[in-house]
C-alpha positions in Angstrom: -5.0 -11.8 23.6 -3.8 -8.4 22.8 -2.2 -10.0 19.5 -5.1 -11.6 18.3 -7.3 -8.5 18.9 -4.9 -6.4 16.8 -4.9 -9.0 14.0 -8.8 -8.9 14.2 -8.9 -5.5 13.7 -6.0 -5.4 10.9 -8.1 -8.2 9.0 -11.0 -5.9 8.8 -9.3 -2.7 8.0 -7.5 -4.5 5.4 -11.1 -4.7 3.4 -10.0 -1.1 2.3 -6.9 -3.0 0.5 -8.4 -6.1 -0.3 -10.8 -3.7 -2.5 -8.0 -1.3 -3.9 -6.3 -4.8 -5.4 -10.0 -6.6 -6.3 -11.3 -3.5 -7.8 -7.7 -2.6 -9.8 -7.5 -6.2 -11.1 -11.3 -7.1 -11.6 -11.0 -4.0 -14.6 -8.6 -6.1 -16.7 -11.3 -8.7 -17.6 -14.1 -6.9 -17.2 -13.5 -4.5 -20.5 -12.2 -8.2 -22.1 -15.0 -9.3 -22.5 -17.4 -9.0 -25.6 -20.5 -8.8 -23.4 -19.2 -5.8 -22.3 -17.8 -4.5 -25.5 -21.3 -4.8 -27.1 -23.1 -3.1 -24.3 -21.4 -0.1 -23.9 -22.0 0.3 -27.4 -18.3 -0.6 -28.9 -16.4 2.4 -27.0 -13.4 3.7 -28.5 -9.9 3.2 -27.8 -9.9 6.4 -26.0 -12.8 5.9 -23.8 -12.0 1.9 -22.9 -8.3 3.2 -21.5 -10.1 5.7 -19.6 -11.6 3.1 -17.5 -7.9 2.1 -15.8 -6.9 5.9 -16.8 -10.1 7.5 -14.8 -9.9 5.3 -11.8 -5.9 5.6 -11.7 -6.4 9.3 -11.2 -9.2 8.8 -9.1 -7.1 6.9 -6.7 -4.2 10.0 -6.7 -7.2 12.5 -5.6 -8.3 10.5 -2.7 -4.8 9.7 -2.0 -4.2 13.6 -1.9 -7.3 14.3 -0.3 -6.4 12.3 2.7 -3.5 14.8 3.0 -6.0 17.5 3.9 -8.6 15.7 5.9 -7.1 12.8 7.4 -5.9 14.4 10.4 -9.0 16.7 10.9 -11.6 13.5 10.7 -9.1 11.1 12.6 -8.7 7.5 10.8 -11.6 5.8 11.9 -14.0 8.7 10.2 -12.0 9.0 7.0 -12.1 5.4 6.5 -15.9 5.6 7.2 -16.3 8.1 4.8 -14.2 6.5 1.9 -16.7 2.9 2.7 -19.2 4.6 1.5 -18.2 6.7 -1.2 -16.5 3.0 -2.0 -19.9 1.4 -1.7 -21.7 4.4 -4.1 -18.9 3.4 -6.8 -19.4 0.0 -6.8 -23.3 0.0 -6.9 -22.7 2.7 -10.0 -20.2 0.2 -11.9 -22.4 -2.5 -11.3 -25.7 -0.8 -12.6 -24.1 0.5 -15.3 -26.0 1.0 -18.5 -23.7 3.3 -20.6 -19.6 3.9 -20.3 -20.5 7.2 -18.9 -22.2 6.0 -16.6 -19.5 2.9 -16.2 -16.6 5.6 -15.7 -18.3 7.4 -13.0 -18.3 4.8 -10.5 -14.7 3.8 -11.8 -13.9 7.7 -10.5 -15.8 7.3 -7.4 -14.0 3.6 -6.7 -11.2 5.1 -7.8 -10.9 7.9 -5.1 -12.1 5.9 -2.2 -9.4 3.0 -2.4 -6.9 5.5 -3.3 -7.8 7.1 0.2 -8.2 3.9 1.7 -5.0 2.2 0.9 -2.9 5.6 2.2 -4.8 5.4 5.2 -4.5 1.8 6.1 -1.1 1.6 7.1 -1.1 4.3 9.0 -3.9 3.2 11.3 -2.8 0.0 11.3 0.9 1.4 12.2 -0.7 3.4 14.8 -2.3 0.7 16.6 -0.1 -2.0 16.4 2.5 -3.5 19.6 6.0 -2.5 18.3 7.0 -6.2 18.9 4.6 -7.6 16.1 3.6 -4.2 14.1 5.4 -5.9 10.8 2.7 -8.5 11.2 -0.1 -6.4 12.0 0.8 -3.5 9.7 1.8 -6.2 7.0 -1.6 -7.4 6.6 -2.7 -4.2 4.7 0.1 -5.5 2.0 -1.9 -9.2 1.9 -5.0 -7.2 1.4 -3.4 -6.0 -1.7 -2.7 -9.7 -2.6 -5.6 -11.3 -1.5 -7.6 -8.9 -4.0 -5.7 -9.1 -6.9 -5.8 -13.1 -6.7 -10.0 -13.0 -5.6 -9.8 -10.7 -9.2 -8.1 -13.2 -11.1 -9.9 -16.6 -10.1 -13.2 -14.4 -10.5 -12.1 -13.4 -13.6 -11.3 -16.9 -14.9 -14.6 -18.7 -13.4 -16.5 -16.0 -15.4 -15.2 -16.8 -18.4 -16.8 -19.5 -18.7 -20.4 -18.0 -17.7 -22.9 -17.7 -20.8 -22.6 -14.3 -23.2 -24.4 -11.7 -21.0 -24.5 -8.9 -18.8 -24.0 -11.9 -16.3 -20.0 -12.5 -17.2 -19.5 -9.3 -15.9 -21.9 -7.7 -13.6 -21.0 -10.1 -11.3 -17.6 -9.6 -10.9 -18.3 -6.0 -10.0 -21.4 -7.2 -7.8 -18.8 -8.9 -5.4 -17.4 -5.5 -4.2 -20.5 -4.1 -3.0 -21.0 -6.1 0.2 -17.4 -5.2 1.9 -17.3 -1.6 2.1 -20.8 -1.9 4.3 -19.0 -4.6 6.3 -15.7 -2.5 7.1 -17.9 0.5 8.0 -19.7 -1.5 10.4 -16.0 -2.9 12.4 -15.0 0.4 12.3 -18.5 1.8 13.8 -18.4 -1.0 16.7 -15.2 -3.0 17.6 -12.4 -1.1 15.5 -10.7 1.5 18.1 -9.3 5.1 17.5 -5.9 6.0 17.1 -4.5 6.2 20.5 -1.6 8.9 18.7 -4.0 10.6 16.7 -6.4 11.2 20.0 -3.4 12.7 22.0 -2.4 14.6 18.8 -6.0 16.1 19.2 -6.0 16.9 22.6 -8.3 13.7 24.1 -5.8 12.5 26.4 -8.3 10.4 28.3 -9.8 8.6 25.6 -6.4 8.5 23.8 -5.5 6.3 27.4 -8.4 4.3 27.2 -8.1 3.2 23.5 -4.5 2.4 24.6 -5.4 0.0 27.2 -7.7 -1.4 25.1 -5.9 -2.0 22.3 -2.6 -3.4 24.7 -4.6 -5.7 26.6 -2.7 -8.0 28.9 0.5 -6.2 29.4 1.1 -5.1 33.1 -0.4 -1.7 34.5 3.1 -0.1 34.9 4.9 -1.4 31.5 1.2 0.1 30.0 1.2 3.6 32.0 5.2 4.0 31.2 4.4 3.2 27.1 1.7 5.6 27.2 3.2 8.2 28.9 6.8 8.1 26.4 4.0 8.1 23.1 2.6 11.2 24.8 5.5 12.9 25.7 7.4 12.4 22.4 4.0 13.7 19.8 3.7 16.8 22.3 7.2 17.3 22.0 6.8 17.2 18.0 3.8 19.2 18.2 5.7 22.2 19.2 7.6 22.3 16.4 4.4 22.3 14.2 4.8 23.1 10.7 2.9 24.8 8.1 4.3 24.4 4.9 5.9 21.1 2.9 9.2 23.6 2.2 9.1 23.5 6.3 8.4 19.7 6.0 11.2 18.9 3.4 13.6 21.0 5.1 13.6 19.3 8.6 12.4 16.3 8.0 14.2 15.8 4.8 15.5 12.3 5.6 12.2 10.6 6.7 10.1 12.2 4.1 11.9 11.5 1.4 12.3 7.8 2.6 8.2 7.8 2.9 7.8 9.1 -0.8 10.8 6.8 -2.3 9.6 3.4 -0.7 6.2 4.0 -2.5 7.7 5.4 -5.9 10.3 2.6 -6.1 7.4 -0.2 -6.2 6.2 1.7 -9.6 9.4 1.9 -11.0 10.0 -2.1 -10.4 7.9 -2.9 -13.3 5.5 -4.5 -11.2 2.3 -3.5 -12.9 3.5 -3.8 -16.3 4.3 -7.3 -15.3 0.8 -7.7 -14.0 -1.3 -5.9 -16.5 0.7 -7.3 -19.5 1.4 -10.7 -18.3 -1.6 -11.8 -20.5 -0.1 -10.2 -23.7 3.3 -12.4 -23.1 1.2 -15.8 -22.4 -0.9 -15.0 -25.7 1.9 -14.8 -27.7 3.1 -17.7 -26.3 0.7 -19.4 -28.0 -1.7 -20.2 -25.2 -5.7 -20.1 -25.4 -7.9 -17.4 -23.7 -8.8 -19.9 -20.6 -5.3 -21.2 -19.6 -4.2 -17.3 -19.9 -7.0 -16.5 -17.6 -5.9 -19.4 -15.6 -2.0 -18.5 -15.6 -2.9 -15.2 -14.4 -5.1 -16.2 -11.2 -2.0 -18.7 -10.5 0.3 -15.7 -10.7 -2.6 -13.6 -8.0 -2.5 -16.7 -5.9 1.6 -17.3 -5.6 1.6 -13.3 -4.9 -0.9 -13.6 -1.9 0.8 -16.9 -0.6 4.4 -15.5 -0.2 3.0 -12.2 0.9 1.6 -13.9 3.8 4.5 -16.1 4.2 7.0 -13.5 4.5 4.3 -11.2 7.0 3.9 -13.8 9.2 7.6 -14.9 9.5 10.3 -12.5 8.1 8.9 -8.5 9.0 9.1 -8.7 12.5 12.1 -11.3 12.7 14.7 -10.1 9.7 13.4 -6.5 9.5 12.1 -4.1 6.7 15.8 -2.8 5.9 16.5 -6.5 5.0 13.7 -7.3 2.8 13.3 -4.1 0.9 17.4 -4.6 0.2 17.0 -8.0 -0.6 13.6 -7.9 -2.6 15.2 -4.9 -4.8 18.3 -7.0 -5.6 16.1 -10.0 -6.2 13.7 -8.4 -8.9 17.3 -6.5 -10.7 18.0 -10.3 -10.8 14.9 -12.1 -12.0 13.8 -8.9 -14.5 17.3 -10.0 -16.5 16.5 -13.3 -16.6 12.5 -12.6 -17.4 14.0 -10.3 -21.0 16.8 -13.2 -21.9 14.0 -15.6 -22.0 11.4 -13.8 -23.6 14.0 -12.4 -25.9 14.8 -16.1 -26.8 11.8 -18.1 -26.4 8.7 -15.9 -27.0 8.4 -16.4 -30.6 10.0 -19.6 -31.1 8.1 -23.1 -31.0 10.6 -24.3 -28.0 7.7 -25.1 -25.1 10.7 -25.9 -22.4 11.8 -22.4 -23.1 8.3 -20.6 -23.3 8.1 -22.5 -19.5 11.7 -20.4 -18.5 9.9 -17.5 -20.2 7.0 -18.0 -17.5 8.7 -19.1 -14.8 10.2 -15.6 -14.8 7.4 -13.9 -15.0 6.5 -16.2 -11.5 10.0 -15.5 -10.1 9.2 -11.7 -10.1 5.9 -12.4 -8.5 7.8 -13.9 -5.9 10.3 -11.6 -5.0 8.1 -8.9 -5.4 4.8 -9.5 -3.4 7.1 -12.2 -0.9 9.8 -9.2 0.2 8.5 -5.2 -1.0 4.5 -5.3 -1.3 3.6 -5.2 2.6 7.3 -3.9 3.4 6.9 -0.6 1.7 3.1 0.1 2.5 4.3 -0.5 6.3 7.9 1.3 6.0 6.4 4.7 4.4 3.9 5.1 7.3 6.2 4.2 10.0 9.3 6.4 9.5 7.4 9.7 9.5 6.3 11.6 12.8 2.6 11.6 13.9 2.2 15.3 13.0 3.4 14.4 8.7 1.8 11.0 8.7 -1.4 11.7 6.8 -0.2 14.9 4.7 3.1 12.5 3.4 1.6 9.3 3.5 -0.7 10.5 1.0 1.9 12.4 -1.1 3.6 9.5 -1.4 0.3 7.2 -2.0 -0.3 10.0 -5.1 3.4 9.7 -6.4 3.1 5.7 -6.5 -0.5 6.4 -8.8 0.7 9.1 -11.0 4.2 7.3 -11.9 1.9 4.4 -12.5 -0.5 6.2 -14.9 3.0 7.2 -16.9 4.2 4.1 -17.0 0.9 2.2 -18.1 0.6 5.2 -21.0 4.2 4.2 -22.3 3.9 0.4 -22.1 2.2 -0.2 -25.6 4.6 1.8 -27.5 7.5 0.2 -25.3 6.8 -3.1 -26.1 6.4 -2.1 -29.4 9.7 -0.7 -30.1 12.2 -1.9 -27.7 9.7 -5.4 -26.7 11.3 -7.0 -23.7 14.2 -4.7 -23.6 11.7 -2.4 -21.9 12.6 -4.8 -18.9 16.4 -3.2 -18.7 14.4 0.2 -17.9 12.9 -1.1 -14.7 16.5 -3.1 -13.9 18.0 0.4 -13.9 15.2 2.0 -11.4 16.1 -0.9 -9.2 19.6 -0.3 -9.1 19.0 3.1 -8.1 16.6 2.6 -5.4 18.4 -0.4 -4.0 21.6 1.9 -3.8 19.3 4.4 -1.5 17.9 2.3 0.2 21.2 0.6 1.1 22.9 4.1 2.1 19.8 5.8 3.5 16.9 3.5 5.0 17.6 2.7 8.3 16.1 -0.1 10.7 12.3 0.3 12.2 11.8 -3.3 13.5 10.6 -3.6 17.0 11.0 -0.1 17.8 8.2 2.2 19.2 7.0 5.0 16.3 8.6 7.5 18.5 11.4 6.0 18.9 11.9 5.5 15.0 13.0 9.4 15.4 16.0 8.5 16.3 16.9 6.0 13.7 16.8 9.2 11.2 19.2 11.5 13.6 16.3 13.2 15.4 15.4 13.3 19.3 13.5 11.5 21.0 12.1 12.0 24.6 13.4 10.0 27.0 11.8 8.5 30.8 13.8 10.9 32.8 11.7 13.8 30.7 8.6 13.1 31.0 8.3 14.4 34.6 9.5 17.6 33.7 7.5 17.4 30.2 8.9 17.1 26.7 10.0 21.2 26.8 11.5 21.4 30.2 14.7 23.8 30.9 17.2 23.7 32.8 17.9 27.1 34.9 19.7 28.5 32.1 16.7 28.2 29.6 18.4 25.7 27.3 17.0 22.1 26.4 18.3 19.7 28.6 19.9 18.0 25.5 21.8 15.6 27.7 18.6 13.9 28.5 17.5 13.4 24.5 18.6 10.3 22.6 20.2 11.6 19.2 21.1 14.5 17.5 20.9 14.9 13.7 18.2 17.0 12.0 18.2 20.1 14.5 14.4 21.4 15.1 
């Protein structure tokens, strides 16, 4: 009961992510298409790469804004706040009747999924049993999926709609509804934080939210839980800190594992892949509809392993396993994507444009099946309650602005060094499955607070939480001997 509860409320915060990758893809055909072209008036290079430039950096300022406010609104009221600025964006893209106008609402868009999609994981991290949190915090990840494949097969059926306003309005019209309709889950059903009420003080309703949200499990095994999660963010809260120099220097470990699981999926290639895939297929010699069709197949194989591997490899074969083996995958597939395009791609061989493609599928796979939900999940859950929000959103704001540098240098990359630019992204991925070999340790089926220990720090333990997390022995020292672990000294 208590699992299907969770995934209830994971499938309707995971509207914030299902927007971030609808709203992100849905911009690729929309400036594609002539309608569009001739009413905006034939805007300039400059000002058509602003709409993906515009909303990128929109989505780094909300990200960064949830650094300041996240923890003094709480989740559930930041997430209400970024529906509707969400909401205001899409209503202005939609009724757009100028590109000023048009790149407005891409900003406003822009900001609010780029809160949202920080935000997310950490709720849904928050809230989730530490038995099946893979599953339930995995679901932000297929949000992500799910919205860049709704994009694409939008995309595609619109296409084929009559020259208008019509082709594509009505992409951007499909947004509007779900913003309202998170709002309203999070106004009724959706609970609080249970960690962020006790880091506030509401111990009572932080209890209550508890209970609700772990249903069914005996009174004791509920009461002990509760008690350790309180115990262990009091403890942290002690140790307060002020300053990101504080943050980096005793929390080193876990921060920099939060920032480097969201920078790495950048560095993979994944959105050149994505946003460029059409340019490959085109001058493969394909027409405009099968492109348009290729691409939703490539959103709909993303979505379909995503869920797969949620469902039945984050909880069971751990996040340590699947970033390691997802990284070492893509190194992998990205060689053999550049030896077939370097081959095939301007040759009349059709069995070897199909290897060229399949590659282009094979990174799909390894990518969205093993890192897309696993990184989201991994960056929220390593850090303590009292960094969640300010890192989470640094690191949210490092994947965006690496992206906006890498989507600035892909046309002149694939103009001088074509698919060699693959080789770049092989080299990130060497590097980053190198650290996260040596340095990212196992969260699977451990409570958040007991994740502190995976990095070196302490962790309260039963036997202190009768004497509370800063008891003393006679002497005035910690009682040490009760704390699991000792690495990063506080």
């Amino acid at each position: 009961m208590a699992l299907w509860y969770a995934l209830g409320v994971a499938f309707f915060a995971a509207i914030g992510t299902f927007l971030f990758g609808f709203d992100t893809g849905i911009a690729t055909t929309t400036i594609a298409h002539q309608s569009w072209i001739d009413y905006m008036g034939h805007p300039s290079e400059g000002l058509t790469g602003a709409v993906v430039s515009v909303y990128i950096a929109g989505e780094a300022l909300g990200a960064l804004t949830q650094t300041f406010i996240g923890d003094k609104l709480g989740r559930v009221r930041f997430m209400q706040l970024m529906c509707v600025i969400v909401t205001i964006g899409t209503v202005i893209q939609t009724a757009a009747v100028n590109i000023g106008m048009f790149l407005a609402g891409r900003v406003l868009a822009g900001y609010s999924v780029g809160g949202m999609v920080a935000t997310v994981p950490i709720y849904l991290s928050e809230i989730s049993d530490p038995r099946y949190r893979g599953l339930i915090g995995g679901v932000s990840g297929c949000g992500i999926a799910f919205g860049t494949m709704m994009s694409n097969w939008v995309g595609y059926a619109c296409s084929y709609a009559p020259y208008g306003p019509v082709q594509w309005r009505l992409p951007l019209g499909i947004q509007i509804p779900w913003g309202i309709i998170m709002f309203i889950g999070l106004a009724t059903f959706m609970p609080n934080s249970p960690r962020q009420l006790v880091r506030s003080g509401k111990i009572e309703l932080a209890r209550s939210e508890f209970a609700r949200i772990r249903r069914g499990i005996e009174s004791n095994e509920l009461q002990e839980e509760f008690a350790l999660m309180k115990a262990q963010i009091e403890y942290e809260m002690e140790r307060e800190l002020t300053s990101y120099r504080e943050i980096f220097q005793m929390y080193r470990h876990r921060v920099l594992a939060s920032i480097a699981v969201q920078t790495m999926t950048a560095l993979t290639g994944v959105n050149v892949i994505q946003y460029y895939q059409t340019i490959l297929y085109e001058s493969l010699g394909i027409g405009s509809h099968s492109i348009l069709a290729l691409a939703a197949v490539y959103g709909t194989i993303a979505f379909v392993f995503n869920s797969i591997t949620t469902m039945f490899l984050t909880d069971q074969w751990g996040r340590r396993k699947m970033l390691i083996s997802g990284l070492g995958a893509i190194v992998l597939v990205e060689i053999y994507a550049a030896v077939m395009q370097k081959e095939f791609q301007y040759t009349n061989n059709r069995v070897g444009k199909g290897f060229a493609i399949l590659g282009i599928y094979l990174f799909d796979v390894a990518y969205y099946g093993l890192l897309n939900s696993t990184t989201w999940l991994y960056g929220a859950e390593v850090l303590p309650i009292a960094l969640r929000s300010k890192v989470m959103g640094l690191a949210a704001a490092s994947h965006f602005i690496v992206n906006v540098a890498i989507t600035e240098a892909d046309p002149s990359a694939f103009a001088n060094i074509k698919e060699n630019y693959y080789y770049v992204f092989v080299a990130c991925t060497v590097f980053f499955f190198v650290v996260a070999y040596l340095w990212f340790p196992e969260t699977k089926h451990k409570n958040l607070e007991e994740i502190a220990a995976a990095f070196g720090d302490r962790v309260v333990l039963a036997d202190d939480v009768s004497k509370g997390p800063m008891a003393k022995d006679e002497a005035g020292a910690e009682p040490c001997g009760k704390l699991r672990a000792s690495g990063e000294r506080y």
